[in-house]
C-alpha positions as CSV (number, residue, x, y, z in Angstrom):
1,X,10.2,26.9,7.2
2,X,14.1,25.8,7.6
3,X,12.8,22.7,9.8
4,X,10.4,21.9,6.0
5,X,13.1,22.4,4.3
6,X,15.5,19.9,6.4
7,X,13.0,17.5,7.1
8,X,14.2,15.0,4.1
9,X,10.6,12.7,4.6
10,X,8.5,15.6,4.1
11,X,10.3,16.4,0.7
12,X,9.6,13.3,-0.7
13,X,5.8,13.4,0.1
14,X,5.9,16.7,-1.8
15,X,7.4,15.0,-4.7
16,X,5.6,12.3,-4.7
17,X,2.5,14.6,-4.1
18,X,3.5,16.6,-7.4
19,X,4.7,13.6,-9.1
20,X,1.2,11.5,-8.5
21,X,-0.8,15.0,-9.4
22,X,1.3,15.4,-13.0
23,X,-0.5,12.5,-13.8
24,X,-3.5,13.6,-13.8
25,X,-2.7,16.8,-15.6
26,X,-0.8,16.0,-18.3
27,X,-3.0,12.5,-19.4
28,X,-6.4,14.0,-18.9
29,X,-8.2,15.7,-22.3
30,X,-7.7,19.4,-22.5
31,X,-11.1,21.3,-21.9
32,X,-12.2,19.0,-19.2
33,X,-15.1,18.6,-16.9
34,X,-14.8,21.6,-14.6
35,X,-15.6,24.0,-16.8
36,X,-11.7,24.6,-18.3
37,X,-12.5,26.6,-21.0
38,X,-14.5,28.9,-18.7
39,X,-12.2,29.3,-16.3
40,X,-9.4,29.9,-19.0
41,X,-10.9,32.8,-20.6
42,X,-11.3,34.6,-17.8
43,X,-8.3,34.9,-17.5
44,X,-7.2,35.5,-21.1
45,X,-10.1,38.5,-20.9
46,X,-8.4,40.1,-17.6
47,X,-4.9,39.6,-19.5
48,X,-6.7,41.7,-22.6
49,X,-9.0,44.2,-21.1
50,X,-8.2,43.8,-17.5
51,X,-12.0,43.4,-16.8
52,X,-13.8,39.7,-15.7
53,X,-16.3,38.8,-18.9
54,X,-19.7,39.6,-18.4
55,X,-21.7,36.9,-18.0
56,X,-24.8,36.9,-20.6
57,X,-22.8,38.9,-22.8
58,X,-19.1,37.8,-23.0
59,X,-18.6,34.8,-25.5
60,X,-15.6,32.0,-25.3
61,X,-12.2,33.6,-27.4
62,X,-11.7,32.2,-30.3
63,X,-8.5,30.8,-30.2
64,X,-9.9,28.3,-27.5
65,X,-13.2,27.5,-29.4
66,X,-10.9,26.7,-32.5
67,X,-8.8,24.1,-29.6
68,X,-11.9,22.5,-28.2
69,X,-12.8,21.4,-32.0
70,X,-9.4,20.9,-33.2
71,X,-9.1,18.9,-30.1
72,X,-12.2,16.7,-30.4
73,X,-13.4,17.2,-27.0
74,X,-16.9,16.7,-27.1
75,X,-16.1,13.5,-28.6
76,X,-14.1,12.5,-25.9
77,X,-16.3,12.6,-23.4
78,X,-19.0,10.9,-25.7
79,X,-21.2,14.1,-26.2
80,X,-22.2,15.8,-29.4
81,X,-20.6,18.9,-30.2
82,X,-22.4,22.3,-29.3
83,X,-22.6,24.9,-31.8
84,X,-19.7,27.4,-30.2
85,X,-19.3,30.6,-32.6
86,X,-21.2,32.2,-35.5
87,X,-24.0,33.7,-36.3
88,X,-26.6,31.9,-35.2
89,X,-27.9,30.8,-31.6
90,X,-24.8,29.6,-29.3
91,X,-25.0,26.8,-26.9
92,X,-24.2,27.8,-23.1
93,X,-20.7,26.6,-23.4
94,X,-20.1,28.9,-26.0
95,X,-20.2,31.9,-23.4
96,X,-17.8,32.5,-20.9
97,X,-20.2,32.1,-18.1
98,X,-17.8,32.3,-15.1
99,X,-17.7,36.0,-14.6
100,X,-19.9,36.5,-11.9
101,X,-16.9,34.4,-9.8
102,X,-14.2,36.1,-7.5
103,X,-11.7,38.0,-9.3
104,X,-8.6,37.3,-7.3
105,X,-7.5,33.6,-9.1
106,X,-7.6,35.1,-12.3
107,X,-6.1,38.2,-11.7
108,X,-2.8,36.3,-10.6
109,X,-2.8,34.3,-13.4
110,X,-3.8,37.2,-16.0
111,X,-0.3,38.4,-16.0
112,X,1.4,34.3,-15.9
113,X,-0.6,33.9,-19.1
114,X,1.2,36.5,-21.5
115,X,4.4,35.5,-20.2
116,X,3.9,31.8,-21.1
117,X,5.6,30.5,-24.3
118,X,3.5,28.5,-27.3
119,X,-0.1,28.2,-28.4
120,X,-3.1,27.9,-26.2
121,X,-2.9,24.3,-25.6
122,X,1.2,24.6,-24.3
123,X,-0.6,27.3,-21.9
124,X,-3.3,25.4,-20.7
125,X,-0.8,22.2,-19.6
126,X,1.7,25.0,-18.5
127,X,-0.9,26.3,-16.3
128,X,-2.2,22.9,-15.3
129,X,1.5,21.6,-14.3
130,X,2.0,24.9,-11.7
131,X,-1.5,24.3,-10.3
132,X,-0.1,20.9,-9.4
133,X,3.0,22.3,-7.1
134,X,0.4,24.6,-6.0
135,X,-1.0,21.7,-4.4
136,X,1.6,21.0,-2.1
137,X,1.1,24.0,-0.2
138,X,-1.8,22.4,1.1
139,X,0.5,19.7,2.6
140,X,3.2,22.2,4.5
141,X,0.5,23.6,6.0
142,X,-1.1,20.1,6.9
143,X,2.5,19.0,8.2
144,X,2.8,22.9,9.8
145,X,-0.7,22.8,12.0
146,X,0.0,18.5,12.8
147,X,3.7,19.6,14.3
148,X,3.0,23.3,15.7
149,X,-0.8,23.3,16.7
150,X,-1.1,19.2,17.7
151,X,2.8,18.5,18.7
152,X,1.8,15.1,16.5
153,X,4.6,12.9,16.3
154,X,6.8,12.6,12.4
155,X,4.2,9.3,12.0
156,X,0.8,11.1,12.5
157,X,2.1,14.5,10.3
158,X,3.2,12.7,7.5
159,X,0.1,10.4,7.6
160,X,-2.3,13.0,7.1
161,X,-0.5,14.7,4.4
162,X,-0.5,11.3,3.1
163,X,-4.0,10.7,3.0
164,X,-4.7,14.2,1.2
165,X,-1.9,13.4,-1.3
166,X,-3.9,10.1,-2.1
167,X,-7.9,11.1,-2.5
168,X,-8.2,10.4,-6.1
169,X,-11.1,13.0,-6.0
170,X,-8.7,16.0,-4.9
171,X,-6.2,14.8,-7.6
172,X,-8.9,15.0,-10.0
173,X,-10.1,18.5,-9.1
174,X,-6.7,19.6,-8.4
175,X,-5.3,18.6,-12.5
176,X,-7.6,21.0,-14.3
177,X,-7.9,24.8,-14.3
178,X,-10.4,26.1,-12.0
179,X,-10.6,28.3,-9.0
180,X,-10.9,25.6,-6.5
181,X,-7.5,24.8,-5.9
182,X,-6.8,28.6,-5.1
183,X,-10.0,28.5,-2.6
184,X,-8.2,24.9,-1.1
185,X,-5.0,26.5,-0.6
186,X,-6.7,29.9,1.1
187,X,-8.8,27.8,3.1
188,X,-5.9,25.5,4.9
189,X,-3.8,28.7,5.4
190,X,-6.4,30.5,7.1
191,X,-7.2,27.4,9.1
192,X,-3.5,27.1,9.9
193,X,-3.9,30.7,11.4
194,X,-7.7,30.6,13.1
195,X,-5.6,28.1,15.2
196,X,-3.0,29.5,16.4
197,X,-5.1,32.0,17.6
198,X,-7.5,29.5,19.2
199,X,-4.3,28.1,21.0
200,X,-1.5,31.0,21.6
201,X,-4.2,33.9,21.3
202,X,-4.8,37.1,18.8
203,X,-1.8,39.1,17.8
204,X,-2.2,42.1,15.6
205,X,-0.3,40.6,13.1
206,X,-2.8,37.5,13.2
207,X,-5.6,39.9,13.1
208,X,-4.1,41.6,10.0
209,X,-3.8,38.0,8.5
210,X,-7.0,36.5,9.0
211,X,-8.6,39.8,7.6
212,X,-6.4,39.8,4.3
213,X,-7.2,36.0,4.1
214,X,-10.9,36.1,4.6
215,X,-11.2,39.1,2.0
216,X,-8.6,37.3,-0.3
217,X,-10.9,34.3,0.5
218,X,-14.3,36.0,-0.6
219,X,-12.4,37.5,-3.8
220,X,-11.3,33.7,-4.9
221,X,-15.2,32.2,-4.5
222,X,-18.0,32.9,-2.2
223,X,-18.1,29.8,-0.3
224,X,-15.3,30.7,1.5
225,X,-17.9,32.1,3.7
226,X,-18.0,28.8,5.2
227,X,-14.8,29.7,7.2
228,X,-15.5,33.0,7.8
229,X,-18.3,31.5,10.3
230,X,-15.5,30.5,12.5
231,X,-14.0,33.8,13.0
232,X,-16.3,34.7,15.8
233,X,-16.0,31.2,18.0
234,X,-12.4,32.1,17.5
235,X,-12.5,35.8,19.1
236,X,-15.0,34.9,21.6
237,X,-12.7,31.8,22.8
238,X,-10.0,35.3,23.5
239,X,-12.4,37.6,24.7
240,X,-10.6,38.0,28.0
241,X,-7.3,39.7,25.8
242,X,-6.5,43.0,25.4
243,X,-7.9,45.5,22.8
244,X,-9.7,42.2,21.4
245,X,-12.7,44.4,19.9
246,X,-10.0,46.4,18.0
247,X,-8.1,43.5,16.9
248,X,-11.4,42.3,15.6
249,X,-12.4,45.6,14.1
250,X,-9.0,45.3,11.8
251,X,-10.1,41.8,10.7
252,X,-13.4,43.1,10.0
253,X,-12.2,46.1,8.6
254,X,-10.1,44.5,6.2
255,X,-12.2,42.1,4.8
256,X,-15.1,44.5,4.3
257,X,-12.2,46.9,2.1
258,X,-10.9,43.8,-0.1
259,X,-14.6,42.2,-0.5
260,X,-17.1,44.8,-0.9
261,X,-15.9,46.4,-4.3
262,X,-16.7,42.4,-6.1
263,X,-19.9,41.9,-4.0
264,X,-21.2,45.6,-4.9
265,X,-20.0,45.0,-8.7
266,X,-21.7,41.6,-8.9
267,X,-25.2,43.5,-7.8
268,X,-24.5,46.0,-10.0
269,X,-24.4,44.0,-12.8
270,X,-26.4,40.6,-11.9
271,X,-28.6,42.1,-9.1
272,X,-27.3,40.1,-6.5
273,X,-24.4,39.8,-4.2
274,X,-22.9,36.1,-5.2
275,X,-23.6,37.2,-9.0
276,X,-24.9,33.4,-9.6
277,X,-28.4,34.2,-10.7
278,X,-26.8,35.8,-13.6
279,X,-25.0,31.8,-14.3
280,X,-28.9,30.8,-13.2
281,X,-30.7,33.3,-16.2
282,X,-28.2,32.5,-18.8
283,X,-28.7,28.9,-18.6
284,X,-32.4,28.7,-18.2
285,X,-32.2,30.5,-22.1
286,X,-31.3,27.1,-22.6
287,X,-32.8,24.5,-20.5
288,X,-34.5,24.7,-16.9
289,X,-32.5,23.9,-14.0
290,X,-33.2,20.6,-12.4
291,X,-33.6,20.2,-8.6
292,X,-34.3,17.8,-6.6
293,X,-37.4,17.3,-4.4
294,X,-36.6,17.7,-1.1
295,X,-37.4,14.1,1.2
296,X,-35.6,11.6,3.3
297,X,-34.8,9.9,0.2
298,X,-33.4,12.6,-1.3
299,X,-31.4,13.7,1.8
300,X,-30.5,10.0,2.8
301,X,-29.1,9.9,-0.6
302,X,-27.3,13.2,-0.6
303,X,-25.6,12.7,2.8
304,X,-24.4,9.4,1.6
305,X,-22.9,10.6,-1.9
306,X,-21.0,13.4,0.4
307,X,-19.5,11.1,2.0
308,X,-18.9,8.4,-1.1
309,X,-18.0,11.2,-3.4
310,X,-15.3,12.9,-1.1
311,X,-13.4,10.1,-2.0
312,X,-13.6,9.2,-5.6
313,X,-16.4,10.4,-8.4
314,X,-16.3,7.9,-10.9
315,X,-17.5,9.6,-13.9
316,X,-19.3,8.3,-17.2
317,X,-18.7,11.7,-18.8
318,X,-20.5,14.2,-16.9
319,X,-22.2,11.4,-14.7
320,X,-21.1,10.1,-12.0
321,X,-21.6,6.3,-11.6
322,X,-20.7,3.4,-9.6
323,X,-20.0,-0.3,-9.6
324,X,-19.0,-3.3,-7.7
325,X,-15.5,-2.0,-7.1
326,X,-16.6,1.1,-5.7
327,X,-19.0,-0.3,-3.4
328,X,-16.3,-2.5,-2.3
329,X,-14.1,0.3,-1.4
330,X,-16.4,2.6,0.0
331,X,-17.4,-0.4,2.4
332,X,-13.8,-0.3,3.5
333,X,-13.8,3.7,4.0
334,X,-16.9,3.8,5.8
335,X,-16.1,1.0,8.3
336,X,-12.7,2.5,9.3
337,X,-14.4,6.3,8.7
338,X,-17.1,4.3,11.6
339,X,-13.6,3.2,13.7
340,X,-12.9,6.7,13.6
341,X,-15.8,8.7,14.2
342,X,-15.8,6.2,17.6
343,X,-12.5,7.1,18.4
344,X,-13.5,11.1,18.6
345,X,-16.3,10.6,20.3
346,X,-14.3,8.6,23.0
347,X,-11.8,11.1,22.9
348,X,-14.1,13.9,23.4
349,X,-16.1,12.4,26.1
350,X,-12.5,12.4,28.3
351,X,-11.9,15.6,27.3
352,X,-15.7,16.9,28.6
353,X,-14.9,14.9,32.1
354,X,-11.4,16.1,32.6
355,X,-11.8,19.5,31.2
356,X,-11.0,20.9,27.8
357,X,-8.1,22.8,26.6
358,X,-7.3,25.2,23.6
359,X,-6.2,23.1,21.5
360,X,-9.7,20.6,21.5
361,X,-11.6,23.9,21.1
362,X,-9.3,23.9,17.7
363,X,-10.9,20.3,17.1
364,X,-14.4,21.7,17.6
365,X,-13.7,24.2,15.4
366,X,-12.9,22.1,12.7
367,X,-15.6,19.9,13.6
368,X,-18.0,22.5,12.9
369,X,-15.9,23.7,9.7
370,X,-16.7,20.0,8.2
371,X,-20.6,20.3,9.4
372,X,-20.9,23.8,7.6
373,X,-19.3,22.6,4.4
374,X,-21.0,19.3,4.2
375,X,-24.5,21.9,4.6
376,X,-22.8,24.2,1.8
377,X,-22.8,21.0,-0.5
378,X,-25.8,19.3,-0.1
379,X,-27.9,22.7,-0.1
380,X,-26.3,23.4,-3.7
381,X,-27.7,20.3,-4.7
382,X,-31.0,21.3,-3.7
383,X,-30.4,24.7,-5.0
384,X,-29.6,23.1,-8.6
385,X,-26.3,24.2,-8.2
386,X,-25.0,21.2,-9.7
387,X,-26.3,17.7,-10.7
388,X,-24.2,15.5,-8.7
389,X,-22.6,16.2,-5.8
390,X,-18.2,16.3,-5.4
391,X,-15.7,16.4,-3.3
392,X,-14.5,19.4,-4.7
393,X,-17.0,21.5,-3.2
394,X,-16.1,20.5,0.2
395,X,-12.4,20.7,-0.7
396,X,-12.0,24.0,1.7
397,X,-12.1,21.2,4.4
398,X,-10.5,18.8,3.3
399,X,-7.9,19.0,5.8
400,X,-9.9,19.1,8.8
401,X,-11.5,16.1,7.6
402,X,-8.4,14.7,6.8
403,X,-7.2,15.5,10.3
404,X,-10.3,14.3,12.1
405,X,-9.9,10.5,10.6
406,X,-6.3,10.3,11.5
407,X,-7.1,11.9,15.2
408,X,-9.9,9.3,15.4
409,X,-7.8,6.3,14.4
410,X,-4.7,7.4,16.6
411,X,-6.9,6.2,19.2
412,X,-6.9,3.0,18.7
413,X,-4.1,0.1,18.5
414,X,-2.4,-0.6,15.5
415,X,-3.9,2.8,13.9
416,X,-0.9,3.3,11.3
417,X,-1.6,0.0,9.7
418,X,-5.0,1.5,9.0
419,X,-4.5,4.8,7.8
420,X,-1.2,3.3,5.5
421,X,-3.6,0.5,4.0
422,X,-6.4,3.6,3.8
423,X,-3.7,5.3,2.1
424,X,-2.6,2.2,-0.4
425,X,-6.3,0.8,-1.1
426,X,-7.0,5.0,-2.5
427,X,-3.7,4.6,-4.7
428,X,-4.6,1.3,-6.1
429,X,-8.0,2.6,-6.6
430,X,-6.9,5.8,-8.0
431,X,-4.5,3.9,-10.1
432,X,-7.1,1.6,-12.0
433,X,-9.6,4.8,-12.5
434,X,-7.2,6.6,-14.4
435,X,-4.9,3.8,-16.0
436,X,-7.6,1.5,-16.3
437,X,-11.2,3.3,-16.9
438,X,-10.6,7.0,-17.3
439,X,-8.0,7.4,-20.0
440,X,-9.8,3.9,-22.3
441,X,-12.9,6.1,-21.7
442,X,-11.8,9.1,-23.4
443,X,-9.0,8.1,-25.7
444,X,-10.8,4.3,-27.3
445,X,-14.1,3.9,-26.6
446,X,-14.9,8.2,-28.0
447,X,-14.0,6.4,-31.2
448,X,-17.1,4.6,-31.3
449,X,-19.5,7.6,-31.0
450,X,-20.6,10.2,-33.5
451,X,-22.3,13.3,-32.3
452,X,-22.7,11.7,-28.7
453,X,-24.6,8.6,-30.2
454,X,-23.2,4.9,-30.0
455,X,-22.2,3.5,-33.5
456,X,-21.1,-0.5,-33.0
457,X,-17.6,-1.4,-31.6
458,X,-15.0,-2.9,-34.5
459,X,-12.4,-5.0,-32.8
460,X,-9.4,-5.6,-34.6
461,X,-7.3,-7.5,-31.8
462,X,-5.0,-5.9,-29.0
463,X,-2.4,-4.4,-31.0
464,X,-4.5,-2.2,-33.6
465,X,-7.0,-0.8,-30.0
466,X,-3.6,-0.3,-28.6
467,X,-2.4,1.8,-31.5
468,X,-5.7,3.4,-31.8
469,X,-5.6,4.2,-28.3
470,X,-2.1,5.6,-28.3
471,X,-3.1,7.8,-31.8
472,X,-5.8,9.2,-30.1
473,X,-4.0,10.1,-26.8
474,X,-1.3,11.7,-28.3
475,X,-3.3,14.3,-30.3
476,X,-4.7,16.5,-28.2
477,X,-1.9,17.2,-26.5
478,X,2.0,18.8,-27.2
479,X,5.1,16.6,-27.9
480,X,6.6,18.1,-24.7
481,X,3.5,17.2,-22.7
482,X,3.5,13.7,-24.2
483,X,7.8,13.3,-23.1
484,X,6.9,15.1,-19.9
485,X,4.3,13.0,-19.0
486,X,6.7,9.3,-19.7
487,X,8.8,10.4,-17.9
488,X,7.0,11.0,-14.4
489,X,4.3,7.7,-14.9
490,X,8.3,6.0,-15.0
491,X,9.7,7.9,-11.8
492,X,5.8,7.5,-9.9
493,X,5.4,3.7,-10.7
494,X,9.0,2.9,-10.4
495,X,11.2,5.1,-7.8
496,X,8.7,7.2,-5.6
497,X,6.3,4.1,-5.1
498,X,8.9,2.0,-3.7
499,X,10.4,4.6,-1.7
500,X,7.1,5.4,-0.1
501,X,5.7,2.0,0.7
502,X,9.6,0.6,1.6
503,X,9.4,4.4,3.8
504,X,6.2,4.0,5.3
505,X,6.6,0.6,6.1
506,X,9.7,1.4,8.5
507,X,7.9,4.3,9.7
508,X,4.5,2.0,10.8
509,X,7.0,-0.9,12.6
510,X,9.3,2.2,13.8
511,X,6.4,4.1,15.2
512,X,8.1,7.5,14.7
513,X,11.2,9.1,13.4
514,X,13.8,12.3,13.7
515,X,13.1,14.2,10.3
516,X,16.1,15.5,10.7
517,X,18.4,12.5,9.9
């Protein structure tokens, strides 16, 4: 940790990480896509009762149903408004449907919640801004298992945690209250330890770890599962150590202790383990869930939207939709994503001839880590999980993936060029989504619907859209927010920009550097 702390480079990509993330956070409507207001009362119901809402049964707290209309948020997003409260029938989102989910996010922020200062909307962008230094946990540990597990070079570490800093898909996610972040940051840390084990062997101490993080894991959402699947390739690649079926015992042991009680309660109440069929009956009161037929076109089309939407989701409201742009773009990603896959596969293939060591077992690993996930998502889909498949559902690999693309592309000449232009075509990208589609979206164009139907477009000139734009995007949101926001778009566009490419520049021509000067 005192080398992270000295290491001056690495600093600045965590600024710049939070920097580029408060962005997101602090321009995006309140009561956004990813179910915020769900997610939200959870955890104002364990900071009043200390219980998760029951799902069926537990309805939205007022005080945020009064924000979402106050706010206009169904009119943001061009949909009509749902009837919330009263004493009639209630729309889904009226109930706080997200019960059946792990307890262990909420419970952390239960307490946070009555300690923070101003109205629900102060809390929710309060919130929002500490998820976003959250975030950079994910890129010590990224730097941590590129230095310590891989002995990369300054070039390669900071590459990588460039890249994650730079999906405009994580920075979406990652800006609005949810559960996925926690599972993100769970997931790399428990990575960051199944490796050392793969490499320097199972310690008790490691054993007590990954058990705490594999129940901890479970308790934030189920799909951390995913990860668990590795735990037995990575005792079985130490089976020759001492007292390695008691070391995996304790793992066992301790996940079983911290998960069971939340698997048990969710049958006890839903009548299954995940508790999702309780999500499932609530919302078929409403409407039937749509799935997919299952066919190579279907499949074809999934695989390739797994990939696409990693990167970006460009969404039309709850739809996600592409254009020329995109295409263009995702050409570019999949021709150097091709570059790298080519570049494993050659690696690998020396490996398999000259004999493997621990630390490509740790590449397998997270090989099969991005396989199970990429399963996970696409089987959702088919499940009816969800309409349209995102990146955030495979965000508890997001650094192996990461990691895999810049180990492919290492392997070839003139590699940092690539992954720095991959790095500066997502920004721009990223850059014209939010500046340019996502916040006109929300903040002009809402203006010219009524109860999620089209009325026709007045244009008064560039001045009076401006002014309605600027009317409508300061009110749904605190003055403080509005001040707090100027400030970093100045700092991201002006100082940390510069720095970065005038940095990264040096650091391609250079090749590597001493973090410690």
């Amino acid at each position: 940790m005192k080398k992270i702390i000295k290491n001056k480079y690495l600093i600045i990509l965590l600024v710049f990480s939070i920097m580029r993330g408060l962005i997101y956070s602090l321009s995006l409507p309140p009561w956004g896509l990813l179910d915020e207001e769900q997610h939200l009362d959870y955890i104002i119901k364990v900071s009043q009762t200390g219980i998760p809402p029951v799902v069926g049964e537990a309805l939205l707290d007022e005080e945020i149903i009064q924000s979402v209309l106050e706010t206009k948020r169904h009119e943001k997003f061009h949909w009509p408004t749902p009837i919330l409260s009263g004493n009639g029938i209630i729309s889904l989102e009226g109930y706080s449907y997200e019960g059946y989910q792990g307890p262990f996010f909420y419970y952390i922020f239960a307490p946070i919640y009555l300690f923070l200062p101003g109205g629900i909307l102060d809390k929710l962008f309060i919130i929002r801004i500490i998820f976003i230094i959250l975030s950079s946990i994910t890129i010590v540990f990224s730097y941590k298992i590129c230095k310590e597990i891989f002995k990369f070079d300054e070039k390669a570490s900071l590459f990588t945690g460039l890249l994650i800093v730079s999906l405009p898909e994580r920075a979406f996610s990652n800006a609005r209250i949810s559960n996925d972040l926690f599972l993100e940051i769970i997931s790399i840390i428990t990575i960051y330890y199944l490796s050392l084990t793969i490499v320097n062997g199972i310690s008790w101490k490691n054993s007590i770890f990954l058990g705490l993080l594999g129940g901890l894991g479970i308790l934030t959402k189920i799909t951390f599962a995913g990860i668990l699947i590795i735990y037995p390739f990575t005792y079985l690649i130490n089976h020759k150590e001492k007292k390695i079926i008691l070391k995996g015992m304790v793992t066992i042991i301790i996940i079983l202790i911290l998960s069971i009680p939340y698997v048990m309660n969710n049958y006890y109440l839903y009548g299954d383990f995940t508790g999702y069929q309780s999500f499932v009956r609530l919302y078929e009161t409403f409407s039937s869930i749509w799935k997919p037929d299952l066919n190579f076109s279907t499949l074809f089309s999934s695989m390739i939207n797994t990939f696409t939407n990693f990167w970006i989701v460009w969404w039309m409201g709850s739809v996600a939709v592409s254009n020329k742009l995109l295409i263009f773009v995702w050409g570019i990603l999949s021709a150097i994503s091709l570059i790298s896959l080519l570049g494993i596969m050659k690696y690998l293939r020396i490996k398999l001839k000259t004999g493997l060591e621990k630390m490509d077992l740790v590449i397998f690993s997270y090989i099969i880590i991005v396989m199970i996930f990429i399963f996970l998502s696409i089987l959702g889909f088919y499940q009816g999980k969800y309409p349209e498949i995102q990146g955030r559902f495979i965000n508890s690999a997001v650094f192996p993936i990461i990691f895999l693309f810049v180990l492919g592309l290492e392997k070839i000449k003139r590699s940092s060029r690539i992954i720095y232009l991959t790095s500066f075509v997502l920004l721009l990208l990223d850059s014209y989504y939010l500046f340019g589609y996502l916040l006109p979206y929300h903040y002009y164009f809402s203006q010219f619907f009524e109860n999620g139907e089209a009325i026709p477009i007045l244009w008064n000139g560039w001045r009076v859209a401006i002014n309605q734009f600027l009317n409508n995007f300061r009110s749904d949101k605190p003055i403080w927010v509005l001040f707090l926001f100027t400030i970093d778009v100045l700092m991201y566009f002006t100082i940390f920009v510069i720095f970065n490419v005038n940095f990264f520049n040096k650091l391609i021509n250079k090749g590597s550097i001493d973090a410690s000067n």
